[in-house]
C-alpha positions, 0 to 999 in steps of 0.5 A, a space after each residue: 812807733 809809726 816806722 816800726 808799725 809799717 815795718 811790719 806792715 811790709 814784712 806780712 807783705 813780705 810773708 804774704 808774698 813768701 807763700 805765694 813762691 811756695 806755690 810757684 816752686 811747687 807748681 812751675 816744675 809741674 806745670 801747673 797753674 800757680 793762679 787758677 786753683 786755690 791752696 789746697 793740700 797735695 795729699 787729700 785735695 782739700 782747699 786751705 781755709 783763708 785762715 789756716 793760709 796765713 804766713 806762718 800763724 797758719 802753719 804754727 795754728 795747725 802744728 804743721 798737719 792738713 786741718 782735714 786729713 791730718 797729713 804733715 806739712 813741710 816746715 819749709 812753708 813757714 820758714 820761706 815766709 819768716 824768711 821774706 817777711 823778714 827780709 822786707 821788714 829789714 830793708 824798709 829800716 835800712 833803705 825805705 826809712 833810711 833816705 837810702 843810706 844803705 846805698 853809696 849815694 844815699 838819695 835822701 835825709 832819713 825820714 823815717 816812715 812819715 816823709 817815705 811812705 805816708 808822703 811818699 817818696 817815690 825814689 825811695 819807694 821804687 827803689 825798695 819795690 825793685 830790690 823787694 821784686 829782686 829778692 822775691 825772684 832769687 828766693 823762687 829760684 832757690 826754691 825750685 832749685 832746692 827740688 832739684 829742678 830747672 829753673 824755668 827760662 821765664 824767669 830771666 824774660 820777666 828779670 829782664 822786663 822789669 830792669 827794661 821797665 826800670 831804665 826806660 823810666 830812666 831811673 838811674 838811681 837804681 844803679 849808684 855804682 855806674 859803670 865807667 869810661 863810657 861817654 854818653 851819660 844816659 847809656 851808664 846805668 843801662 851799660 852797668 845792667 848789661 855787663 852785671 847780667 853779662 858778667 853774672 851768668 858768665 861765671 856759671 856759664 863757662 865752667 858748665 861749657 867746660 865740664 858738659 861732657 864731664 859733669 853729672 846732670 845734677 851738676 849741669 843742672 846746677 851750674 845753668 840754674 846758677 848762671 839764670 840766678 846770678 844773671 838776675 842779680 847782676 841785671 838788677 844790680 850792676 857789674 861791681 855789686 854782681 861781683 861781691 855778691 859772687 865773692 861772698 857766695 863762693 865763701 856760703 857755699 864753701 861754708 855750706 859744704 862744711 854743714 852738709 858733712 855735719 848735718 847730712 841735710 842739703 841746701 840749695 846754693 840758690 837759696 844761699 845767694 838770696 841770703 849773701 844779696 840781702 846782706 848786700 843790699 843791707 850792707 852796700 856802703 860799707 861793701 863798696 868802700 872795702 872792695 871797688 874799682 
C-alpha cells in the first residue's frame, strides 16, 4: 500500500510538472516569460483559478472550456500531464522501488517505498530525479516542436548543466553501460556522456548538413530540433543506450507515418522519442542484453 501510495504521490508530481511544459511550450517560442505571469486563459485573459489548474481533474471539471468566457481548451493540456504523471509513477515501480533492477547493474535489493524514499536511498533517489529531469526535457522539446517551432538552443545548455552537475559528483552510477578501451577509471562515465551526446546529435546533424540547400524549412527545422532532442538523450544516458533508443525511434516514426495517412492527424517525432526513451528506461536490461557491443 505504501509503494502504491507514494507512486502516486510522485505521478501528481509528475502531472504537476506536466503543466508546467505546457506553459514552457506555449511560452518559450513566444518569448514570454514562463514564471512571472500566472495561468491565464489565452482568449479572454483571465487568470486560472488554483482549482481549475489541477492536472487533469481541472480540465475534466471544467469539460475542457475557460470557467469565464467559455472558450475550448486543448485536450492536449490533460493528456501532456496524464502522460507525465504516468511516466513518473511507472518509473518509480520499475526503478525507485525496484533497487534499480531496471538497470543492468541493479544498485540495490527491492525495497519497495520504505527502504527508497522514507529512509531514503539517495542513489536510488538521484537516479529517478535524473532520468524524471531527462524525460521532463524531451517532453518540452516535443511540445515545442509539435508547434512547429525551433527548439530553443538553451535547452542543451541546462541538459549539459545538469549531466556536468551529475559527473562532477561522480556519480557513476548514472551510467551502467561505461564506454570501453579507456584507461583512466573516472573518465568512463564522463567519456560515455561525451560520445552519447556526440553520437545523438550527430545522426540528425549530418543529413541536415547534406539536404541544407534541398530541404524544405520544416524539414530543416526538424532534423535540428532532432539533433538538439537526441543530443539530450544521449548525454543523459550514454553511447549504447542513445544508440537503441535511436533504433527504436526510426521504427515510431515509420509506424507513425503509417498513422498520419490514416488519421490525417500530425505528431511530433520529438514526442515519440520521449515515448521509445520511457520504454527504454523501463525497459533497459532486457534491451541490453538483446543488442550490445
Amino acid at each position: 500500500m505504501l509503494d502504491f501510495v507514494t507512486a502516486l504521490w510522485l505521478g501528481f508530481i509528475g502531472a504537476c510538472i506536466g503543466s508546467f511544459l505546457n506553459v514552457v511550450a506555449y511560452r518559450i517560442p513566444l518569448g514570454l516569460s514562463v514564471v512571472w505571469k500566472p495561468s491565464h486563459c489565452p482568449k479572454c485573459g483571465h487568470n486560472i483559478r488554483p482549482r481549475d489548474n489541477m492536472p487533469v481533474l481541472g480540465w475534466l471539471l471544467l469539460r475542457g472550456r475557460c470557467r469565464d468566457c467559455g472558450a475550448p481548451i486543448s485536450p492536449r493540456y490533460a493528456i501532456v500531464e496524464a502522460a507525465m504523471g504516468t511516466a513518473f509513477f511507472v518509473l518509480a515501480y520499475v526503478e525507485l522501488f525496484s533497487g534499480a533492477a531496471n538497470l543492468p547493474a541493479a544498485l540495490a535489493d527491492p525495497a519497495g517505498a520504505l527502504d527508497s524514499v522514507v529512509f531514503p536511498n539517495w542513489e536510488l533517489i538521484i537516479l529517478y530525479a535524473y532520468h524524471a529531469t531527462l524525460l521532463s526535457l524531451l517532453m518540452a522539446a516535443g511540445l515545442i516542436d509539435q508547434d512547429s517551432q525551433r527548439v530553443p538552443r538553451n535547452f542543451l545548455f541546462l541538459a549539459g548543466a545538469v549531466v556536468c552537475g551529475a559527473l562532477a559528483s561522480e556519480s557513476w552510477f548514472l551510467y551502467p553501460e561505461r564506454t570501453r578501451n579507456i584507461l583512466i577509471n573516472q573518465w568512463k562515465a564522463p567519456c560515455d556522456a561525451a560520445f552519447g551526446a556526440s553520437w545523438g546529435a550527430l545522426a540528425w546533424l549530418l543529413p541536415l548538413a547534406a539536404l541544407r540547400r534541398r530541404s524544405s524549412d520544416s524539414m530543416k527545422r526538424f532534423l535540428r530540433n532532432a539533433a538538439i532532442a537526441s543530443a539530450i538523450a544521449g548525454g543523459f544516458l550514454g553511447l549504447r543506450p542513445i544508440v537503441r533508443i535511436f533504433a527504436l525511434w526510426l521504427v515510431g516514426i515509420l509506424a507513425n507515418r503509417g498513422l498520419k495517412a490514416v488519421s490525417k492527424s500530425r505528431l511530433s517525432p520529438l514526442l515519440i522519442l520521449w515515448g521509445v526513451t520511457l520504454l527504454h528506461l523501463a525497459c533497459w536490461r532486457p534491451l541490453a542484453r538483446l543488442l550490445s557491443w
